[in-house]
C-alpha positions as a LaTeX table, in Angstrom:
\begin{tabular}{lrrr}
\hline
Residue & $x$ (\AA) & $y$ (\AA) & $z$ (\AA) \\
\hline
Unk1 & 24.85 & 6.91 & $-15.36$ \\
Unk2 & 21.81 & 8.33 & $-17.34$ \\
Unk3 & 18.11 & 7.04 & $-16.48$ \\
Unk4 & 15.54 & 7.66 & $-19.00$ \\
Unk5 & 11.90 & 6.36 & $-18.44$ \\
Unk6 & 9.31 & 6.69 & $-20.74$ \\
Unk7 & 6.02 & 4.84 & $-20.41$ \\
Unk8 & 3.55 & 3.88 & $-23.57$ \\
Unk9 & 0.16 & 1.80 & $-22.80$ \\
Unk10 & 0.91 & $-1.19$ & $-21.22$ \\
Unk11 & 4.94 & $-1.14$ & $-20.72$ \\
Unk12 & 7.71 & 1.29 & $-19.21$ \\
Unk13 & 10.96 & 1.24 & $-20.71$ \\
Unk14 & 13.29 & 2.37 & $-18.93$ \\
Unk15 & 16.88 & 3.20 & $-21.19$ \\
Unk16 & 20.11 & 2.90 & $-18.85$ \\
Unk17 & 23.02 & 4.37 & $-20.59$ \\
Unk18 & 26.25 & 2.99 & $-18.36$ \\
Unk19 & 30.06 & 4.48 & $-19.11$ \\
Unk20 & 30.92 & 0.54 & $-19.06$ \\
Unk21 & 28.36 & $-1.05$ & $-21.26$ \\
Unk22 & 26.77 & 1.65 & $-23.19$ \\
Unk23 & 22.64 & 1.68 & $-23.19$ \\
Unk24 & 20.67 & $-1.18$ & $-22.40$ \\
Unk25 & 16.91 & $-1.09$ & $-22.54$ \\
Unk26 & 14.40 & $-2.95$ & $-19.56$ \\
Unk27 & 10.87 & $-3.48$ & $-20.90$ \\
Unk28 & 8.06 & $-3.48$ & $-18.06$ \\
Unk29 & 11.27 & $-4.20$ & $-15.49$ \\
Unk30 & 9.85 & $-6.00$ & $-12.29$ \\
Unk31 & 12.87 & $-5.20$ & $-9.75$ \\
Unk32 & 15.94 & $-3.01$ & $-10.77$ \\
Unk33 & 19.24 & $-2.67$ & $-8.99$ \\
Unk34 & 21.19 & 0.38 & $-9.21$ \\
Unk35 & 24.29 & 0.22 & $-11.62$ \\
Unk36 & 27.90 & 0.95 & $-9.88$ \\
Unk37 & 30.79 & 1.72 & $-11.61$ \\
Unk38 & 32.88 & $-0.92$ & $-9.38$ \\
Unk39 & 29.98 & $-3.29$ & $-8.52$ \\
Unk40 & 32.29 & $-5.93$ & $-6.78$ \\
Unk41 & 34.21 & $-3.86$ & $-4.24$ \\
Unk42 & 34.17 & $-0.84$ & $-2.50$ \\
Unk43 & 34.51 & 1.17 & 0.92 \\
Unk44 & 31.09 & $-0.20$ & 2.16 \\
Unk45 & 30.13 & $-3.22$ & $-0.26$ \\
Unk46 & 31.83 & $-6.17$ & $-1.63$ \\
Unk47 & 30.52 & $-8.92$ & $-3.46$ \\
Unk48 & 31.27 & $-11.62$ & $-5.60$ \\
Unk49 & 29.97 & $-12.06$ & $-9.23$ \\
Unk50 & 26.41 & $-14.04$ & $-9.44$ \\
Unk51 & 27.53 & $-16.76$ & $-12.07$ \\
Unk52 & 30.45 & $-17.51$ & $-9.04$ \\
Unk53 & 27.65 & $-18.23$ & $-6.71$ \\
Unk54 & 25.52 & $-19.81$ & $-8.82$ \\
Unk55 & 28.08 & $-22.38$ & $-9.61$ \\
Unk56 & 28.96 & $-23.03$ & $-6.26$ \\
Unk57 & 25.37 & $-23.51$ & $-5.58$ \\
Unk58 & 24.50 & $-26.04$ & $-8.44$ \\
Unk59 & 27.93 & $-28.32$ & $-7.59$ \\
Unk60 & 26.79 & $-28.36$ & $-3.97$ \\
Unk61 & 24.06 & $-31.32$ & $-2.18$ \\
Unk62 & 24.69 & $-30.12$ & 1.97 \\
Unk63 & 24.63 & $-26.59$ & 2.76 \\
Unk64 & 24.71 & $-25.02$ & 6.16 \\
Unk65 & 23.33 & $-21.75$ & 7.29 \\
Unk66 & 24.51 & $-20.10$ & 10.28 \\
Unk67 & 23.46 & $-16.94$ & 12.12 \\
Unk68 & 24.78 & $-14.94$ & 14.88 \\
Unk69 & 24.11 & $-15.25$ & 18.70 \\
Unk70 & 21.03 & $-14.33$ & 20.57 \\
Unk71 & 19.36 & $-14.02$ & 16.42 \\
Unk72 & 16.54 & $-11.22$ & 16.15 \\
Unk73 & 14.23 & $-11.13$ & 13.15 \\
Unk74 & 16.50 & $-10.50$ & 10.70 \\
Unk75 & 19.07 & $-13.39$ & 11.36 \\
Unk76 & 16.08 & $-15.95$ & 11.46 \\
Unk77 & 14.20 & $-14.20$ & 8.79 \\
Unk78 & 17.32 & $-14.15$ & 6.52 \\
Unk79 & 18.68 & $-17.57$ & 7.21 \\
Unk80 & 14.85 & $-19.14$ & 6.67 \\
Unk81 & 14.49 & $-16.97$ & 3.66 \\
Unk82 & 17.43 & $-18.56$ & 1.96 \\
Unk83 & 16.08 & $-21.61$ & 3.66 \\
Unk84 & 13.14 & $-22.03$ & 1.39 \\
Unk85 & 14.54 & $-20.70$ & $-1.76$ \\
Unk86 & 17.39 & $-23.66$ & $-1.53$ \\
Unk87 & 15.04 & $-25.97$ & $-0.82$ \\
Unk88 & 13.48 & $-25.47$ & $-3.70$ \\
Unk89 & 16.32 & $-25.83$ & $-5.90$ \\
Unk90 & 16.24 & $-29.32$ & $-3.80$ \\
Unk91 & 19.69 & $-28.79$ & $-1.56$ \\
Unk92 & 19.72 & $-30.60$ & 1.51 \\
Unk93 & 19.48 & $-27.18$ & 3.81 \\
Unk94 & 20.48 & $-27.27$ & 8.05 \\
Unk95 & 19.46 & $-24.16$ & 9.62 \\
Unk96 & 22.13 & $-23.16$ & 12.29 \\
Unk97 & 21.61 & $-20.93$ & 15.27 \\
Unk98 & 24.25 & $-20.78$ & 18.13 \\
Unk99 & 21.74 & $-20.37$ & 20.77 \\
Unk100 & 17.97 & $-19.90$ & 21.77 \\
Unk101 & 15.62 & $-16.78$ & 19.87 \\
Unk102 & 13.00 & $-15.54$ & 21.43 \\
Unk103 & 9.40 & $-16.74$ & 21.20 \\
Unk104 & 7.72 & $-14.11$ & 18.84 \\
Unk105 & 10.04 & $-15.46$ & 16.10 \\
Unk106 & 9.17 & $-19.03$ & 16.55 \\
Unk107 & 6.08 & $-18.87$ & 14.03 \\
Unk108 & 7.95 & $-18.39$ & 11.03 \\
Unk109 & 7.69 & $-20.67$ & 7.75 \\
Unk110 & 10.74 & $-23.55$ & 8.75 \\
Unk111 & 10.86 & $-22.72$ & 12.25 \\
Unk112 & 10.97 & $-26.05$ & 13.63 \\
Unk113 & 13.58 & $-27.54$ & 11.30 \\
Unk114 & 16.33 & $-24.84$ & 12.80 \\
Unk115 & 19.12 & $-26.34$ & 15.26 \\
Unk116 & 20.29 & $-24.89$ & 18.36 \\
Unk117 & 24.18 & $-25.44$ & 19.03 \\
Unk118 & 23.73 & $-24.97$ & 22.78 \\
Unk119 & 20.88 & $-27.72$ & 22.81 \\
Unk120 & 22.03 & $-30.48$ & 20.15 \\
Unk121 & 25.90 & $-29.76$ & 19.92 \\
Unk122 & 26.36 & $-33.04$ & 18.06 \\
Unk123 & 23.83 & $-32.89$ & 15.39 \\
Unk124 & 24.95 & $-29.45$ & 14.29 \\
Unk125 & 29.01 & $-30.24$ & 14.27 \\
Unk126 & 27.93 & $-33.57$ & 12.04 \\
Unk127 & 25.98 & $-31.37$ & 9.73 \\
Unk128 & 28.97 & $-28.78$ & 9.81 \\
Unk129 & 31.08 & $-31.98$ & 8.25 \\
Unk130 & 28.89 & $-32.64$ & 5.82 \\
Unk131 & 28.42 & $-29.61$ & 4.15 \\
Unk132 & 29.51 & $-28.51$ & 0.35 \\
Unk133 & 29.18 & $-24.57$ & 1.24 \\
Unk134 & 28.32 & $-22.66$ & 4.80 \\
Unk135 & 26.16 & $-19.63$ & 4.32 \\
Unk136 & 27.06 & $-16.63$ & 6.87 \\
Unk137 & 23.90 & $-14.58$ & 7.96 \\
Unk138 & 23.61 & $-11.36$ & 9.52 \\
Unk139 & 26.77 & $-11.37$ & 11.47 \\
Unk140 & 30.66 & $-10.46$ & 9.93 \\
Unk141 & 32.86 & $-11.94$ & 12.89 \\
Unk142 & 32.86 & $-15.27$ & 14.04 \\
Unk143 & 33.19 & $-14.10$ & 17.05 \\
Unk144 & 29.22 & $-13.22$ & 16.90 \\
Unk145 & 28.73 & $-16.82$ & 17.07 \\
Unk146 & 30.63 & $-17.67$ & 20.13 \\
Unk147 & 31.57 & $-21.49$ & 20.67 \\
Unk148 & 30.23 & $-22.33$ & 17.52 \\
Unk149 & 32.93 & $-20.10$ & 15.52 \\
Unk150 & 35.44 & $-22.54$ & 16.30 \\
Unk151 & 33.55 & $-25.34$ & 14.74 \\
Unk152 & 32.68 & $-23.29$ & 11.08 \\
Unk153 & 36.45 & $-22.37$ & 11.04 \\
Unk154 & 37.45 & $-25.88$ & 11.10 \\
Unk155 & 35.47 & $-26.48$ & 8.08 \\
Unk156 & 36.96 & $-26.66$ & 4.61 \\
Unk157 & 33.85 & $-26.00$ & 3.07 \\
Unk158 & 33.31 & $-22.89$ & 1.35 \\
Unk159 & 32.01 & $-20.02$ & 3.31 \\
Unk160 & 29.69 & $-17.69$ & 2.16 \\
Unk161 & 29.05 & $-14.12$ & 3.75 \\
Unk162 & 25.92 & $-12.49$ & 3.45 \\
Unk163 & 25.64 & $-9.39$ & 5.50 \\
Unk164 & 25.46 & $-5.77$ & 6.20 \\
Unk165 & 27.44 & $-4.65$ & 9.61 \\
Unk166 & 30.60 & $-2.70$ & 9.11 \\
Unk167 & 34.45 & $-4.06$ & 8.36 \\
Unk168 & 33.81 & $-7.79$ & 8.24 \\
Unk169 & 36.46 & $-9.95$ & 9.10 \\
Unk170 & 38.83 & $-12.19$ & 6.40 \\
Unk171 & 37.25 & $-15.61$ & 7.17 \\
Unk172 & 34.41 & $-16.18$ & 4.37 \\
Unk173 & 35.59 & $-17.41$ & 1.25 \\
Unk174 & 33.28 & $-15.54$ & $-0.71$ \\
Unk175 & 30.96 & $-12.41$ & 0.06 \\
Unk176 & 28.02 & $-10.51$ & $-0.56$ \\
Unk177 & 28.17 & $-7.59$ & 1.91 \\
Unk178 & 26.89 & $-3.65$ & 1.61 \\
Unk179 & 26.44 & $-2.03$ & 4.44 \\
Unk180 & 23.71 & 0.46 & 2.44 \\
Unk181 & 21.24 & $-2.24$ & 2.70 \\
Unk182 & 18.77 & $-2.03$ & 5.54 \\
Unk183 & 18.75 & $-5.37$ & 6.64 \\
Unk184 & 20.09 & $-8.97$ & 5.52 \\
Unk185 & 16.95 & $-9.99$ & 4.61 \\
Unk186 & 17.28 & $-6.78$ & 2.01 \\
Unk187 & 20.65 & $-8.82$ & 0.62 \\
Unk188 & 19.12 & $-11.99$ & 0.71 \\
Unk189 & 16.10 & $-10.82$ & $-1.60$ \\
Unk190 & 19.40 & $-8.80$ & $-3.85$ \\
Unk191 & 20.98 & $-12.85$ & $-3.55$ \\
Unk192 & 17.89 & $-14.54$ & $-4.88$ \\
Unk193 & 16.90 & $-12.23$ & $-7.90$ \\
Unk194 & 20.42 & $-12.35$ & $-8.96$ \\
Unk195 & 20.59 & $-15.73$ & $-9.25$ \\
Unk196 & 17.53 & $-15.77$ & $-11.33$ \\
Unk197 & 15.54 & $-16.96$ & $-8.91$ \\
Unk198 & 12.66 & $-14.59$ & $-8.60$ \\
Unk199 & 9.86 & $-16.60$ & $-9.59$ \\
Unk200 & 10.81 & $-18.94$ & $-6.59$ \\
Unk201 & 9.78 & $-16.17$ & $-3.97$ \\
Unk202 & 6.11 & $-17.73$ & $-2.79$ \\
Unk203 & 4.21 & $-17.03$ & 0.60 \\
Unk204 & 7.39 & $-18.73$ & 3.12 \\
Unk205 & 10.07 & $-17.32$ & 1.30 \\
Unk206 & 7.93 & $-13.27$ & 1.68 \\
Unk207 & 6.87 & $-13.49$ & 5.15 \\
Unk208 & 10.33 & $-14.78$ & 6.33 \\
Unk209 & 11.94 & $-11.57$ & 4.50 \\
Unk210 & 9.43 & $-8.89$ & 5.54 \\
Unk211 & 9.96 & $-10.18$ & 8.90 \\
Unk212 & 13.74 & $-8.97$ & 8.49 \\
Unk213 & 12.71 & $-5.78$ & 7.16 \\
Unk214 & 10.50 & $-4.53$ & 9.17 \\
Unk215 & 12.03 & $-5.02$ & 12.53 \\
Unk216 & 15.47 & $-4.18$ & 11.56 \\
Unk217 & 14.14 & $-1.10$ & 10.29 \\
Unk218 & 12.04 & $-0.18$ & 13.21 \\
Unk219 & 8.44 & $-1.36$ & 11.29 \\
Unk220 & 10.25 & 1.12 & 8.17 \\
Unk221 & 11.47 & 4.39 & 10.26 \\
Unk222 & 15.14 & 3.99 & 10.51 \\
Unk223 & 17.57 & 6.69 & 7.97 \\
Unk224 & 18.44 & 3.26 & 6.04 \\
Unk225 & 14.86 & 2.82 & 4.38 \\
Unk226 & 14.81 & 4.49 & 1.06 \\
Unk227 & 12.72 & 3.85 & $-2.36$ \\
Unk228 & 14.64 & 0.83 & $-2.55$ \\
Unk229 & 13.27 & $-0.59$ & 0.55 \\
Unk230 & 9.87 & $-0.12$ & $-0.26$ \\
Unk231 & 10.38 & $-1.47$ & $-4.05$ \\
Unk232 & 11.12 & $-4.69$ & $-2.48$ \\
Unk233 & 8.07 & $-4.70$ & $-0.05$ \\
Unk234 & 5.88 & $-4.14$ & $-2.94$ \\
Unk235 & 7.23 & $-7.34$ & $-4.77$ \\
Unk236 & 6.75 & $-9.83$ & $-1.30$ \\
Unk237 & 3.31 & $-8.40$ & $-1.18$ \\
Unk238 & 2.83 & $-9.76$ & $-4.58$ \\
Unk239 & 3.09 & $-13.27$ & $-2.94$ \\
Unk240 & $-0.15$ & $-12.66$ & $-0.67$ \\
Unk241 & 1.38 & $-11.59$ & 2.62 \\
Unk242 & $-0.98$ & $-9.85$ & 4.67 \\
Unk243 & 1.85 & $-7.16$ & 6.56 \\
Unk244 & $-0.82$ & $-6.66$ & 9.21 \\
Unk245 & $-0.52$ & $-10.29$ & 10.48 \\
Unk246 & 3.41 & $-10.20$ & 10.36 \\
Unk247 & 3.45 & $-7.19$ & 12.61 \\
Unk248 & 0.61 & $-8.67$ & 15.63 \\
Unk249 & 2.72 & $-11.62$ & 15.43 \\
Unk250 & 5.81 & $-10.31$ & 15.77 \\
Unk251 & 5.11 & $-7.11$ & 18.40 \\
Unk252 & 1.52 & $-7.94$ & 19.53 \\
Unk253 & 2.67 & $-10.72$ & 21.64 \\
Unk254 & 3.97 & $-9.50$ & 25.10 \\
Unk255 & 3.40 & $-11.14$ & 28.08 \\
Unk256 & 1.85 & $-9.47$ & 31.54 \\
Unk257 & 5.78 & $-9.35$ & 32.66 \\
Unk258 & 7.55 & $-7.55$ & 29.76 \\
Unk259 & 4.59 & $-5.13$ & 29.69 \\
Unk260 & 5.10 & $-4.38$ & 33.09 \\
Unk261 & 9.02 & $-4.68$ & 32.55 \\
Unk262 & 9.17 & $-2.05$ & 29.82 \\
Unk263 & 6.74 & 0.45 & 31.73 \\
Unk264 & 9.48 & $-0.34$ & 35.24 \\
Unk265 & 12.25 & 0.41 & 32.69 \\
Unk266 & 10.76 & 3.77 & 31.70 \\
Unk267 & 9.34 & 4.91 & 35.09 \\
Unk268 & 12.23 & 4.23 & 37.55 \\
Unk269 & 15.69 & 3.21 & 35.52 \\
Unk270 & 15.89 & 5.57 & 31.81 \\
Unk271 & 18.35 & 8.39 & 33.36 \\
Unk272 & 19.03 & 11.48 & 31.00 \\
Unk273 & 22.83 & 12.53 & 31.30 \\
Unk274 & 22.92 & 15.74 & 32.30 \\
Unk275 & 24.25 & 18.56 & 30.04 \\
Unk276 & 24.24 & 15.76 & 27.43 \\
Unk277 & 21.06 & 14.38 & 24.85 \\
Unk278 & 21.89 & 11.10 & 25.68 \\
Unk279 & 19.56 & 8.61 & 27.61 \\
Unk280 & 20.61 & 5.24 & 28.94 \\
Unk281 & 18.72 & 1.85 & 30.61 \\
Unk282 & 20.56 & $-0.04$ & 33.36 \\
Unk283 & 18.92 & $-3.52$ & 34.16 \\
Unk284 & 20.27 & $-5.23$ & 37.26 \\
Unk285 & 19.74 & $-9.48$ & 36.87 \\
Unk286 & 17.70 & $-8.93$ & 39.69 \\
Unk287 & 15.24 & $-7.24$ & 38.14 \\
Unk288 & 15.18 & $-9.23$ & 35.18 \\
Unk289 & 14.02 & $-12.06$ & 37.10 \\
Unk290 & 11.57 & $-10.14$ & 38.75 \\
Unk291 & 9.76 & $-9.56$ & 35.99 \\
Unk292 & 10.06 & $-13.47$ & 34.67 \\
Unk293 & 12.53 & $-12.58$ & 31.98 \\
Unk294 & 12.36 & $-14.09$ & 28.61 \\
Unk295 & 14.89 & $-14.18$ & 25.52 \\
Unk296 & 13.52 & $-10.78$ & 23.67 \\
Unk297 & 11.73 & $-9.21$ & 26.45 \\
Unk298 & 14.41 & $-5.92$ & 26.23 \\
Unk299 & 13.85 & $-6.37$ & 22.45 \\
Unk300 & 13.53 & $-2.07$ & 21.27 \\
Unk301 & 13.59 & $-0.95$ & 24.51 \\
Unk302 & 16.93 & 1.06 & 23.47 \\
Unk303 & 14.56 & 3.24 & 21.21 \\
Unk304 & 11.89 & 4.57 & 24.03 \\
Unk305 & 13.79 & 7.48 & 25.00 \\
Unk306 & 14.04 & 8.76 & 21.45 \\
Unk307 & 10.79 & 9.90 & 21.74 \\
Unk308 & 12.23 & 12.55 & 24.55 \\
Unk309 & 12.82 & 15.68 & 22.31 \\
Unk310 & 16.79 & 16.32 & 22.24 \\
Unk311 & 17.50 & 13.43 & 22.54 \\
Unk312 & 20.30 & 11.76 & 19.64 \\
Unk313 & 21.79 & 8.50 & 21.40 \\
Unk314 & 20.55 & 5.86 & 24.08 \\
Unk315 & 22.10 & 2.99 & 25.39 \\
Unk316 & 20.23 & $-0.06$ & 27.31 \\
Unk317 & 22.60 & $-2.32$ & 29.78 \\
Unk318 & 21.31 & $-5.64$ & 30.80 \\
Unk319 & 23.11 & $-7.55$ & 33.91 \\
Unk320 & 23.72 & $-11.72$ & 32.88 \\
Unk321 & 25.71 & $-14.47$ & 34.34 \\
Unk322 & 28.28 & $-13.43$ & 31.23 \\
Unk323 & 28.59 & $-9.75$ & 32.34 \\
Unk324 & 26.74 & $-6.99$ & 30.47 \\
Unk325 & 25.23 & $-6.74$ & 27.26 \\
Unk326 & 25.05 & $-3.38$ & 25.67 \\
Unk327 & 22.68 & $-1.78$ & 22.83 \\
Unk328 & 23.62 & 1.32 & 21.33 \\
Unk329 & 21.47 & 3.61 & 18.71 \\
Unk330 & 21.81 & 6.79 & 17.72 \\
Unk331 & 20.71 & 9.36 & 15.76 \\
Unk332 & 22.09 & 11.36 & 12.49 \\
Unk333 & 26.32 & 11.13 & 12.32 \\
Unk334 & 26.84 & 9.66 & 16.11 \\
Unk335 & 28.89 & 6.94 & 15.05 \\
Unk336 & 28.03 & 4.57 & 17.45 \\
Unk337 & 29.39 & 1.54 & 15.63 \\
Unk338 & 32.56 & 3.16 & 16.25 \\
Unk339 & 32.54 & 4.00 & 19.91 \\
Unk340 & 31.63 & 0.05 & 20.73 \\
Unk341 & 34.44 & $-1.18$ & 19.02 \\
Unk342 & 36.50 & 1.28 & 20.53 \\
Unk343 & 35.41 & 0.92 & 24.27 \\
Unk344 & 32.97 & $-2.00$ & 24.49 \\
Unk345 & 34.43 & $-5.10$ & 22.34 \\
Unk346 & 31.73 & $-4.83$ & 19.89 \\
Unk347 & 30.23 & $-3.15$ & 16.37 \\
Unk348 & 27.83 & $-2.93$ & 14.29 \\
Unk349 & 25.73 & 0.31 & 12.31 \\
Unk350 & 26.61 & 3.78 & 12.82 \\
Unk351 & 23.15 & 3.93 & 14.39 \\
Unk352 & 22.94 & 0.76 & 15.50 \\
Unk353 & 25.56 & $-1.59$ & 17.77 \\
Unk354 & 26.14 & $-3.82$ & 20.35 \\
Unk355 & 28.80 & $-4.64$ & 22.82 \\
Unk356 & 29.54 & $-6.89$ & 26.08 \\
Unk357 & 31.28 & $-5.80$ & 28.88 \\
Unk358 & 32.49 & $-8.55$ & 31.58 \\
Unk359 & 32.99 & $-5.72$ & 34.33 \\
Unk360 & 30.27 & $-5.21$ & 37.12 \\
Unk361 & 27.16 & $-3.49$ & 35.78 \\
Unk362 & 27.59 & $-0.56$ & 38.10 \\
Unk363 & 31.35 & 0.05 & 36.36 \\
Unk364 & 29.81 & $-0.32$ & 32.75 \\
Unk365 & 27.03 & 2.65 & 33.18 \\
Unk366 & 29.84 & 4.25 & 34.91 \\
Unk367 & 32.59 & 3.76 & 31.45 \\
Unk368 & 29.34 & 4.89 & 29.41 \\
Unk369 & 28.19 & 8.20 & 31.24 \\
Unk370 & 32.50 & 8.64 & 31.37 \\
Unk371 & 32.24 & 8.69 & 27.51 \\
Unk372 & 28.94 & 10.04 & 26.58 \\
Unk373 & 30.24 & 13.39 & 26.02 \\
Unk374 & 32.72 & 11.93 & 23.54 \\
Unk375 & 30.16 & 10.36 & 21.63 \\
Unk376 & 28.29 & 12.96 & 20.88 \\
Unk377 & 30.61 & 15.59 & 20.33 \\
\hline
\end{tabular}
């Protein structure tokens, strides 16, 4: 494909010449996706054609949006982000989460109309069975969402996947899914313009999608932001957002006891593998309750070692009445995505996973510092 820009006074045109459709020419363009030669299918994205969604979406009243277990700011900030924008085509829109979120999300645009499986079991399965179409955020399994899988498989509605973790499973109906984008919110913004829906972005709909951007991007530092990214950022800023606010309310927050827990997590329990530039955090349930812990309180703490020079992968452990939950990030071509699924029942980025472990915590770190060295070989 050939790009031409050429700007005169007021507008840019901007000539795209593609083998498929020959040249087509954008005056002033506003937000530009990059042409594909197979734009519905490939190794790392699949996705259905626009007018197929927007169909589905104008024959549908009930819809249903459902994120993934223990949801961080990119499940809420996705799933409220299409929240807003399909309430404003005036759907009848039940925010889904299958269990509790931690408190520095709870500010965001919508908040308050989002149901929790655990809490109101009932309320969510009746608004499961009256849905036209069940939206799929930020998760590719329905195993992600635990208990409440069972319930959206039992639907016959159609099921929509938005997301951007690797090798989804077979269950949606329809997708939208690239694993290039940096975040679901990032898809969710792609989802919105596509359906022609641009103009509906306001103030809710911006802050609920920069909130999704900038934490699953590490505040904009992770190898998946590119120009892309930042082309999006510009256009929610265009709504009024103040991105200073969104970050004090979102990492300005921390109690006295996850101040104290993250500098105990540094000082006596980050061990450095020896022979190896890999770094891991073991939290016994002990001393998670000695520090009063609170859904989110471990949230990043997988990145502090980074800043060690050397070092290219980190793992945190945190002891639970299920067993042991696992973060894994990396750095470069450490596949860590890979390695969970393989040894840890779970998935995710190639920088970025997660994985549970239902041995004792002592065994997991003792699996993990087993494999480290084939990990980062």
């Amino acid at each position: 494909m050939f790009v031409f820009i050429n700007s005169r006074g007021k507008y840019t045109y901007i000539i795209l010449n593609s083998p498929k459709k020959g040249p087509k020419i954008l005056k002033k363009p506003v937000y530009f996706v990059p042409w594909h030669p197979y734009p519905n299918k490939t190794a790392s994205m699949r996705k259905d054609s626009f007018p197929k969604f927007k169909g589905l979406i104008k024959k549908c009243s009930n819809i249903v949006i459902v994120t993934h277990w223990s949801p961080d700011g990119d499940a809420i900030g996705s799933s409220l982000g299409l929240y807003h924008y399909l309430k404003a085509l005036k759907k009848t829109v039940t925010v889904v989460v299958p269990n509790e979120y931690p408190e520095f999300l709870q500010w965001m645009p919508g908040n308050k109309h989002i149901l929790n499986f655990e809490k109101d079991a009932a309320k969510v399965n009746k608004s499961i069975a009256k849905a036209d179409v069940i939206f799929t955020l930020d998760f590719n399994t329905l195993k992600r969402i635990e208990k409440l899988g069972a319930e959206i498989e039992k639907s016959k509605a159609p099921k929509i996947l938005i997301d951007h973790h690797q090798q989804p499973d077979n269950y949606p109906t329809y997708y939208f899914h690239d694993v290039n984008a940096c975040s679901t919110c990032e898809l969710i913004f792609d989802f919105i313009v596509g359906l022609g829906g641009k103009k509906l972005i306001d103030k809710k709909i911006a802050s609920c999608l920069y909130v999704g951007l900038m934490t699953d991007t590490g505040s904009f530092r992770y190898s998946s932001v590119n120009s892309k990214t930042h082309m999006i950022i510009s256009e929610l800023l265009k709504t009024g957002i103040i991105p200073s606010d969104i970050h004090s309310a979102i990492y300005d927050t921390y109690s006295e006891e996850r101040m104290k827990l993250l500098g105990y997590a540094l000082s006596e329990k980050m061990t450095i593998i020896k022979g190896l530039p890999v770094a891991y955090i073991a939290l016994t349930e002990a001393e998670l309750k000695k520090f009063d812990y609170k859904k989110g309180d471990t949230e990043g703490l997988v990145n502090y070692p980074f800043a060690i020079k050397g070092i290219k992968a980190c793992a945190l452990f945190n002891e639970g009445e299920g067993g042991v939950k696992l973060s894994f990030r990396s750095k470069g071509k450490i596949d860590v995505n890979k390695f969970a699924r393989a040894h840890f029942n779970g998935g995710g980025h190639i920088n970025a996973a997660g994985g549970k472990a239902h041995d004792s915590l002592e065994n997991t770190v003792k699996k993990f510092i087993s494999l480290a060295e084939e990990l980062v070989k």
